[in-house]
VMD Tcl script that draws the C-alpha trace (Angstrom):
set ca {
  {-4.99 16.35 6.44}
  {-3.21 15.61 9.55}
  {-2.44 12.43 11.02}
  {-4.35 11.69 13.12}
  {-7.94 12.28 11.29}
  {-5.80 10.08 8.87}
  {-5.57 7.37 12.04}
  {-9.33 8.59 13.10}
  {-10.46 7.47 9.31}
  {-8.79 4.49 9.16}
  {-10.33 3.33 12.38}
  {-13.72 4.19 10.97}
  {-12.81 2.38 8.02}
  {-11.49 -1.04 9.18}
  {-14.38 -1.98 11.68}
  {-16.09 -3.27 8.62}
  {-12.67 -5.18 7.88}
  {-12.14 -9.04 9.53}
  {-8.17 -9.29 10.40}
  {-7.04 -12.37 11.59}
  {-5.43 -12.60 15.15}
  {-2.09 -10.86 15.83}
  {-2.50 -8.61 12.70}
  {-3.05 -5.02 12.13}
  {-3.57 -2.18 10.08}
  {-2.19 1.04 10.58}
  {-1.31 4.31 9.41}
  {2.36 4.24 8.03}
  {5.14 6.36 10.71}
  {8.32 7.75 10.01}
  {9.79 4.84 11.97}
  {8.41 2.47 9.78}
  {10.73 3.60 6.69}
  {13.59 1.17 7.49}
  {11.54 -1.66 7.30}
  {10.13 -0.17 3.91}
  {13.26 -0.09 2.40}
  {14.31 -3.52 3.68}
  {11.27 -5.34 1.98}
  {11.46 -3.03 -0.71}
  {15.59 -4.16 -1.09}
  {14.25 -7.37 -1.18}
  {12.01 -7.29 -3.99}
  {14.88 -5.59 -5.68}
  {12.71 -2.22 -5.91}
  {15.52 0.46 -5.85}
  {13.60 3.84 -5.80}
  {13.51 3.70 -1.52}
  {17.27 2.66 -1.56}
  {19.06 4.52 -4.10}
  {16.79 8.17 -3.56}
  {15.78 7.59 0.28}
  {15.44 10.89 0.74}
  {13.07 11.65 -1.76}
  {10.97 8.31 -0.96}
  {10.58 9.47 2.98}
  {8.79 12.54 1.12}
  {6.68 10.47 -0.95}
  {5.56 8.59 2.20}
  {5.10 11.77 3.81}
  {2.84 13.32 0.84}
  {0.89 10.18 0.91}
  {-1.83 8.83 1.66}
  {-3.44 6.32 1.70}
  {-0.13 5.14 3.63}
  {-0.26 2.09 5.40}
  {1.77 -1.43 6.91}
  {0.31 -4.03 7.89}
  {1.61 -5.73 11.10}
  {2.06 -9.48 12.14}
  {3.04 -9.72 15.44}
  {4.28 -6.41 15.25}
  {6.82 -6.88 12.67}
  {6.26 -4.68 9.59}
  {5.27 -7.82 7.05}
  {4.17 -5.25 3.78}
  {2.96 -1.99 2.75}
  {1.07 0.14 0.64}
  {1.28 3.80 -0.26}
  {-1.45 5.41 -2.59}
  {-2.41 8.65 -3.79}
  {-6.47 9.60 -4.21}
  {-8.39 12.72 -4.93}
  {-11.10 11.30 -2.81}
  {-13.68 10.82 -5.62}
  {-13.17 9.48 -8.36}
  {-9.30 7.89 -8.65}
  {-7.22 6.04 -5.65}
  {-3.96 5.14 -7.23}
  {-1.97 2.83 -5.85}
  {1.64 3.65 -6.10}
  {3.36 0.56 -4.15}
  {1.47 -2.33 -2.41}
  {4.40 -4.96 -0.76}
  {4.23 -8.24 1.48}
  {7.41 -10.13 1.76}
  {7.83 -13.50 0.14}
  {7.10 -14.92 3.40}
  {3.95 -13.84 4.18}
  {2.12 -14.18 0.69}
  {-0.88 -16.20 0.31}
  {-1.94 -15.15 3.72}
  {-4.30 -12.52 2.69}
  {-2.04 -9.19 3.78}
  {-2.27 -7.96 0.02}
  {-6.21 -8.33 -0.51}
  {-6.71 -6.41 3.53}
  {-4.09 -4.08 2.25}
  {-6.29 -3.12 -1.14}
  {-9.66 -3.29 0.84}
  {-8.27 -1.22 3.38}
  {-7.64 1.68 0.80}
  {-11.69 0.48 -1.06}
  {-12.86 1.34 2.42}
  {-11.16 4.81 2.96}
  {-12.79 5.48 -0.70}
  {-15.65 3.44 -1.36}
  {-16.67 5.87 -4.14}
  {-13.36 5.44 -6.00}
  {-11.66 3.09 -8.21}
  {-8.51 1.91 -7.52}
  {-5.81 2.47 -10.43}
  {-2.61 0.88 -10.40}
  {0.69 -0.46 -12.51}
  {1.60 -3.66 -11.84}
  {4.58 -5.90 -12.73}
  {3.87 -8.89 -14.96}
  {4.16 -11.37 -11.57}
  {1.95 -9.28 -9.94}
  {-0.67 -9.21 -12.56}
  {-2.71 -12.70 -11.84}
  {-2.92 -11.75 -7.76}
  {-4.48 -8.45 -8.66}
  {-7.13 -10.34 -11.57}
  {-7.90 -12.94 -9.02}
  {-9.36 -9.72 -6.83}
  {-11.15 -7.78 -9.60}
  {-8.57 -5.92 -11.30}
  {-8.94 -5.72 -15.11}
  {-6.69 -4.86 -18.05}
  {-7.51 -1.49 -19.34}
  {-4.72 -1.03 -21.26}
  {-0.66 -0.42 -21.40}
  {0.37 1.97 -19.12}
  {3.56 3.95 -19.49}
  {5.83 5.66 -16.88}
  {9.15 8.20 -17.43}
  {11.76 8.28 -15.10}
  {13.58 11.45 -15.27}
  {16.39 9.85 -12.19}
}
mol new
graphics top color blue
foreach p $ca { graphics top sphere $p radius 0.5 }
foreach p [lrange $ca 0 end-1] q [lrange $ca 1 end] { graphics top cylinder $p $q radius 0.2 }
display resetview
C-alpha cells in the first residue's frame, strides 16, 4: 500500500478518536527516524542504534507506523505489523518518560484497534510494561519467546 491511502486510512480512522489539544497522530516519515532512535536510546532499546540501517527498513515495511506529536515534537511511537484480519502485532509502542501518564500510549494502541477493528492486537512486552498494557485489556496468554540471530 502506498502512503498516502496509508495517511487516507488513518484519517478515516481517527475521527472516531478524541486527542487532546496540540496533539496528533500521524503516519510515521523518514524524517521522523532520528527522533526514533533518540527515544528509543533512551529507553536503552539498541536494535535502532546499533543496526540503523536495517531498523529504517523495518519502519519502511511497516505498518501500522505511527508518532504521535505534542506540539510538534515527536513524544512516542509505534510500529506494527497486521495481516488485516485476524492478527495486528505490535512490534514497538514508545512515549518518553516525560510524557507517560498522559494518555499517548492508550491513543497510540487505539489508533492501530481502529485501522483493524476486526483484529486482535498481539504483542511482547517487557516486565515494566506489563501492568500499563493489563490496565487496557491486555491478557497473559502465555510466555512468548524471541531469537536474535544479530
Amino acid at each position: 500500500m502506498t502512503t498516502n491511502h496509508h495517511s487516507q486510512q488513518l484519517t478515516t480512522a481517527l475521527a472516531a478518536l478524541e486527542l487532546p489539544p496540540n496533539v496528533q497522530i500521524r503516519c510515521w516519515e523518514e524524517d521522523d527516524f532520528a527522533a526514533i532512535q533518540h527515544l528509543s536510546k533512551i529507553e536503552d532499546w539498541p536494535t535502532p542504534i546499533r543496526r540503523a540501517a536495517e531498523a529504517l527498513i523495518a519502519w519502511q515495511h511497516s505498518w501500522p507506523a505511527l508518532v504521535i506529536t505534542d506540539h510538534t515534537e515527536v513524544v512516542g511511537f509505534v510500529r506494527g505489523l497486521t495481516d488485516g484480519e485476524v492478527t495486528t502485532y505490535i512490534a514497538e509502542l514508545l512515549v518518553a518518560a516525560q510524557h507517560r501518564s498522559k494518555g499517548y500510549g492508550r491513543l497510540l494502541l487505539e489508533a492501530c484497534h481502529l485501522l483493524y477493528p476486526h483484529t486482535r492486537l498481539d504483542l511482547a512486552a517487557t516486565e515494566g510494561a506489563i501492568p500499563f498494557y493489563k490496565r487496557h485489556g491486555f491478557r497473559d496468554v502465555g510466555p512468548g519467546l524471541r531469537k536474535s540471530y544479530r
